[in-house]
Backbone bond lengths (Angstrom), bond angles and torsions (degrees), N, CA, C in turn:
res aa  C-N    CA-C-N  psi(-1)  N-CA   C-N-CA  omega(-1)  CA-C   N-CA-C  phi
1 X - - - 1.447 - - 1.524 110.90 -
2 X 1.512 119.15 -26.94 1.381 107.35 175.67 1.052 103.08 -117.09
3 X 1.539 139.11 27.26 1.072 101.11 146.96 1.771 136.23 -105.28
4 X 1.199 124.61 165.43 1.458 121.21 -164.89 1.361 102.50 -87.41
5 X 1.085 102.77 140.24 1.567 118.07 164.32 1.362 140.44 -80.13
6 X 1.389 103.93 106.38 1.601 111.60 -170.15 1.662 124.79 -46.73
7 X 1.493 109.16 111.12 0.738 104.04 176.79 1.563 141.15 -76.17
8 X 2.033 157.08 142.37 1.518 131.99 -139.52 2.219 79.41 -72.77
9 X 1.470 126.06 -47.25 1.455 101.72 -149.59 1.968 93.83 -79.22
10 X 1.053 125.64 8.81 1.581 111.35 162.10 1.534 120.73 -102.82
11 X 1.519 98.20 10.36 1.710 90.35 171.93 1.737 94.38 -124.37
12 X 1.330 127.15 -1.87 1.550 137.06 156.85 1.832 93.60 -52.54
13 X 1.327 94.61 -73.89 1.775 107.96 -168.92 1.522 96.93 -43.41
14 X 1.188 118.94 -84.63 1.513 121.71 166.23 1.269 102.21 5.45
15 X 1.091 107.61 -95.19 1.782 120.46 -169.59 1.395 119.64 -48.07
16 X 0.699 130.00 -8.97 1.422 142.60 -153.05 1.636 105.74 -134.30
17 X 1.204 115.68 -52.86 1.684 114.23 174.22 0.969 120.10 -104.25
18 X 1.511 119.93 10.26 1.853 119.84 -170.56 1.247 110.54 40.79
19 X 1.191 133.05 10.82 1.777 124.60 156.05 1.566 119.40 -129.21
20 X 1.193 125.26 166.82 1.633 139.82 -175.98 1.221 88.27 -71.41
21 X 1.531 105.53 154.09 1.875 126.55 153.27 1.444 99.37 -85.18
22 X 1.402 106.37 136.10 1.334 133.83 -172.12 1.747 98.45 -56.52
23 X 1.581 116.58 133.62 1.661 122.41 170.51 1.202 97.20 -92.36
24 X 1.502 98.83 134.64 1.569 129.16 148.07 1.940 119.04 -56.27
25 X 0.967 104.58 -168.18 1.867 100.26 -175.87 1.552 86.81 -109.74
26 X 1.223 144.45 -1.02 1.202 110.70 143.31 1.519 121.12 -104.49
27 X 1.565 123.07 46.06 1.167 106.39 -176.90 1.616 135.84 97.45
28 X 1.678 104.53 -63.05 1.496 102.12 162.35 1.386 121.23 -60.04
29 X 1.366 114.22 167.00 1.418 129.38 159.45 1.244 128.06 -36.70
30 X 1.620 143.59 94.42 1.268 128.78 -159.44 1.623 102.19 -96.20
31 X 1.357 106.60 131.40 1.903 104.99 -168.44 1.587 87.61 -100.56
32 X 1.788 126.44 8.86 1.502 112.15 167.47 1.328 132.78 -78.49
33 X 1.643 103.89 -10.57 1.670 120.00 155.71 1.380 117.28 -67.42
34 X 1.073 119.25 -25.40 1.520 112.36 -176.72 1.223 109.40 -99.94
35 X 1.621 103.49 151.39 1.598 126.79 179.59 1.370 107.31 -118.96
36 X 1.752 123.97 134.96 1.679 125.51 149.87 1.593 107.17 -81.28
37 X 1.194 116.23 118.62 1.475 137.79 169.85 2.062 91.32 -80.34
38 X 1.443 93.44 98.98 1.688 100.62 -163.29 1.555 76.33 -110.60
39 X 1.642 133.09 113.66 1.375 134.45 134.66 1.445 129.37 -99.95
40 X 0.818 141.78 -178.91 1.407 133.55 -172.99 1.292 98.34 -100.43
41 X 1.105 124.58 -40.90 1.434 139.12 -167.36 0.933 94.33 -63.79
42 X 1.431 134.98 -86.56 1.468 155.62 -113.59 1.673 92.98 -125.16
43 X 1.369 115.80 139.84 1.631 122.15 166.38 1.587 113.72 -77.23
44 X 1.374 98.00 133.06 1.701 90.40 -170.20 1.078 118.56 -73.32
45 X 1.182 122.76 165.06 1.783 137.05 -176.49 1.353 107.52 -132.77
46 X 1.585 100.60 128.99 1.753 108.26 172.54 1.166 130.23 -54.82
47 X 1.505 148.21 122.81 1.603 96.96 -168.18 1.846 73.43 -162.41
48 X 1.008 103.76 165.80 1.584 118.07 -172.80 1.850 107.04 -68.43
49 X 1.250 122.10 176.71 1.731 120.48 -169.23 1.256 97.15 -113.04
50 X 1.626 111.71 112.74 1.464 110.70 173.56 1.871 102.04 126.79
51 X 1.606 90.76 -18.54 2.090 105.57 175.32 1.427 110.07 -91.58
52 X 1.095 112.56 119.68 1.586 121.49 158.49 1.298 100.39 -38.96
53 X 1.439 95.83 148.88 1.844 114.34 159.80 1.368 101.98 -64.12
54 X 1.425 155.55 -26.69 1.164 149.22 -104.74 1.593 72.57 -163.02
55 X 1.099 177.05 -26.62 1.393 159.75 101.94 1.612 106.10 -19.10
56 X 1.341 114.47 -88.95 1.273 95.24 -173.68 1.563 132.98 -50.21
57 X 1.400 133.70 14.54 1.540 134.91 -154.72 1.869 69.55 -139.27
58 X 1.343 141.72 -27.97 1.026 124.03 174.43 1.509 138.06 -78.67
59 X 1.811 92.38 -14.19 1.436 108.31 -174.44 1.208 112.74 -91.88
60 X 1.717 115.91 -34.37 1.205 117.31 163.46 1.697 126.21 -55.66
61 X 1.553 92.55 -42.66 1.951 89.20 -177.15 1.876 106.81 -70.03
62 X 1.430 117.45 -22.36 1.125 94.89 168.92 1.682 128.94 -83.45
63 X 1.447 113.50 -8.73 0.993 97.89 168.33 1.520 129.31 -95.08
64 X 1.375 97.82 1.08 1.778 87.16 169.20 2.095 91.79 -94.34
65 X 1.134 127.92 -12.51 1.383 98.93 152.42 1.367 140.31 -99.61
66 X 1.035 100.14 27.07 1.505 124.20 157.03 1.652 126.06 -92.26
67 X 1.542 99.55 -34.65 1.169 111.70 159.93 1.965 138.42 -61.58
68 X 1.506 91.29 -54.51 1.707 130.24 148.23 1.519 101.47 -30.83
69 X 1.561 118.72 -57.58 1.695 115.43 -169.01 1.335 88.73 -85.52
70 X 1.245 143.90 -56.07 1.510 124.05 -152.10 1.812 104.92 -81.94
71 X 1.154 114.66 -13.82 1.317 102.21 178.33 1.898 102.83 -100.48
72 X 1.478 119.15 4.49 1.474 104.92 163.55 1.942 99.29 89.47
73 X 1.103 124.80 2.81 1.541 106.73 -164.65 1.968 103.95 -73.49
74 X 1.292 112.46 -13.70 1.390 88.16 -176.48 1.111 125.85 -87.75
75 X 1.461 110.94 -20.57 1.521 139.73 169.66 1.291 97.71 -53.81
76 X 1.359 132.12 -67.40 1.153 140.98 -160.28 2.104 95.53 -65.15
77 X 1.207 125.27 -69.82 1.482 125.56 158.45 1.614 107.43 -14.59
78 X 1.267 112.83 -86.75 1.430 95.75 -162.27 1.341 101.31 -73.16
79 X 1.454 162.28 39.79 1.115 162.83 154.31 1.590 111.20 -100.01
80 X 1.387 112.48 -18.57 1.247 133.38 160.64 1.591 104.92 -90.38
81 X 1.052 133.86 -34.23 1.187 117.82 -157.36 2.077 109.17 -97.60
82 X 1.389 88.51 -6.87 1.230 109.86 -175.73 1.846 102.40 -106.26
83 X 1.051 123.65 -39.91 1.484 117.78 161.27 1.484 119.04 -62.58
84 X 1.695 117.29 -17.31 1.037 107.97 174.02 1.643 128.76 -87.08
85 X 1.293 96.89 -41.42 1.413 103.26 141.62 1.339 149.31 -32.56
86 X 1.047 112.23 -40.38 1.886 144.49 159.91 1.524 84.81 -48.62
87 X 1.391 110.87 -76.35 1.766 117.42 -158.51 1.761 109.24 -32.82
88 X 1.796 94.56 -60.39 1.324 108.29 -151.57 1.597 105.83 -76.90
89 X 1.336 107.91 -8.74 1.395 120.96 179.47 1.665 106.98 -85.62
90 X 0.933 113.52 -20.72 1.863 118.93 167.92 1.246 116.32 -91.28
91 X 1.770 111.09 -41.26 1.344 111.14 174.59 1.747 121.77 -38.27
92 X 1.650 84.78 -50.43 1.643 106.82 -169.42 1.552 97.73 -44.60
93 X 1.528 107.92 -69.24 1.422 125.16 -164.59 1.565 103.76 -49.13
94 X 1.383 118.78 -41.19 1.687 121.15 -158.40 1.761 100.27 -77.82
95 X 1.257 96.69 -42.91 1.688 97.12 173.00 1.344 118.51 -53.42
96 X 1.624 125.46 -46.29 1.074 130.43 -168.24 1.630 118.44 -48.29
97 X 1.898 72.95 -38.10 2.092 95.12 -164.78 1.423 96.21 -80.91
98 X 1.429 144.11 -30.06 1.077 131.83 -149.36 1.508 106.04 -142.80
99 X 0.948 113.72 -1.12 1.993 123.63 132.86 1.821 82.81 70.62
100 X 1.410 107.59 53.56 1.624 127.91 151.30 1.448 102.26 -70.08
101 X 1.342 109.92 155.09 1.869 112.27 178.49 1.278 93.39 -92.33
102 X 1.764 110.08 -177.97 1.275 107.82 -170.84 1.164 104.10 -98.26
103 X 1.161 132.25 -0.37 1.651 128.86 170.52 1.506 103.56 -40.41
104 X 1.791 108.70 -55.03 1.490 107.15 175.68 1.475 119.88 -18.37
105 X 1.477 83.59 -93.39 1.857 105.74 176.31 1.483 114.43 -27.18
106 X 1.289 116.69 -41.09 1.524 116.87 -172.41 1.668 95.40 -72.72
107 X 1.282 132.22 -48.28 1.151 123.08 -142.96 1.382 90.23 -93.47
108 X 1.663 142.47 -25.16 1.263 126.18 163.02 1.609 108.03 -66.52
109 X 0.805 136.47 -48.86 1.697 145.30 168.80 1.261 92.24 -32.26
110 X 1.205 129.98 -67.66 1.648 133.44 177.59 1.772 132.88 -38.69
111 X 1.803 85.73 -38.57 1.590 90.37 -172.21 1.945 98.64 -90.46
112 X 1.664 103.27 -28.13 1.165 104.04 -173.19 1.708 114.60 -44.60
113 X 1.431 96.62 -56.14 1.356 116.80 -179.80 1.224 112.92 -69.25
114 X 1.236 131.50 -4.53 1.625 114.36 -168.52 1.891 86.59 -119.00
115 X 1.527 128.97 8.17 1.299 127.79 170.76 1.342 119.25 -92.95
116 X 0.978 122.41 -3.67 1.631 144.40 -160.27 1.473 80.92 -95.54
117 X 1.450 162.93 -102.32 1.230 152.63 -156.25 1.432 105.83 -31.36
118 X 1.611 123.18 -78.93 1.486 117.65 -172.64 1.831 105.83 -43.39
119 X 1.706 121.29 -63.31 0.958 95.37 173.83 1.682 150.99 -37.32
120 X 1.566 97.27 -37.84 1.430 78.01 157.31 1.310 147.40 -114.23
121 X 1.225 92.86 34.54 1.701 113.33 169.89 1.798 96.47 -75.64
122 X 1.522 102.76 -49.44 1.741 119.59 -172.54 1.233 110.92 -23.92
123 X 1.602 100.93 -62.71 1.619 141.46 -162.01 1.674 104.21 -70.01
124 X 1.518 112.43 -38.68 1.607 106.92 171.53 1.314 115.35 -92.56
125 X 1.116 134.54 12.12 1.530 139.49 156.75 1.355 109.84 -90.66
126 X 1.276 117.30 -54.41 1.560 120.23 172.61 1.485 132.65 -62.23
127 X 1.850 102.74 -8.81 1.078 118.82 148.72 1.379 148.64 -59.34
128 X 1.727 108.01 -40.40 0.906 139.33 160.29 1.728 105.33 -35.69
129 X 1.766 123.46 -61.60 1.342 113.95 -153.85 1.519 112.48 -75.87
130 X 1.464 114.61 -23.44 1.474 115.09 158.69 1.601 139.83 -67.58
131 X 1.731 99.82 17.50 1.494 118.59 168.66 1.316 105.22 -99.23
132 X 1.526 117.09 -4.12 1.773 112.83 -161.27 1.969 98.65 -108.10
């Protein structure tokens, strides 16, 4: 009976800012704590009344690298970036010996580099199951 019911945009915020939206006195979400930092210059950022722009743009970047470390993606990056290397470092050698054109080389160079995105999408999904 007392407890409140989570609402989907306070467990969005949650996820996303590692903290609660501020309660009102009855409970809901009060959006009268929050300020848009509206510049012309600069795109605004949500951020609590009384928070620097430069706090809130700080809390967010640490938590997606906080996220980044607990789900493993950089590990997984340079483990890619170092297997890819491996490749192009044999390629070189295998061409030499076996007098492949360089279209080869380019087009493994090509896939090498264009695998590094899916991989680390891979690596942040597979992150996910070591939270369970």
């Amino acid at each position: 009976m007392g407890q409140v019911m989570k609402s989907p945009a306070r467990e969005r915020h949650r996820l996303f800012c590692g903290s609660v939206l501020p309660r009102g006195g009855d409970g809901r979400a009060s959006a009268s704590r929050w300020v848009r930092s509206g510049e012309a210059a600069k795109p605004p950022v949500l951020r609590l009344e009384g928070e620097s722009r430069e706090e809130a743009q700080l809390k967010r970047w640490s938590f997606l690298l906080r996220h980044l470390k607990d789900r493993k993606v950089v590990q997984w990056m340079l483990g890619y970036v170092a297997a890819g290397w491996m490749i192009l470092q044999l390629m070189d050698v295998l061409s030499e010996i076996w007098y492949w054109p360089v279209a080869v080389q380019r087009t493994v160079c090509l896939w090498v580099g264009l695998g590094l995105f899916p991989a680390l999408v891979i690596a942040w999904c597979l992150g996910l199951s070591s939270w369970v």
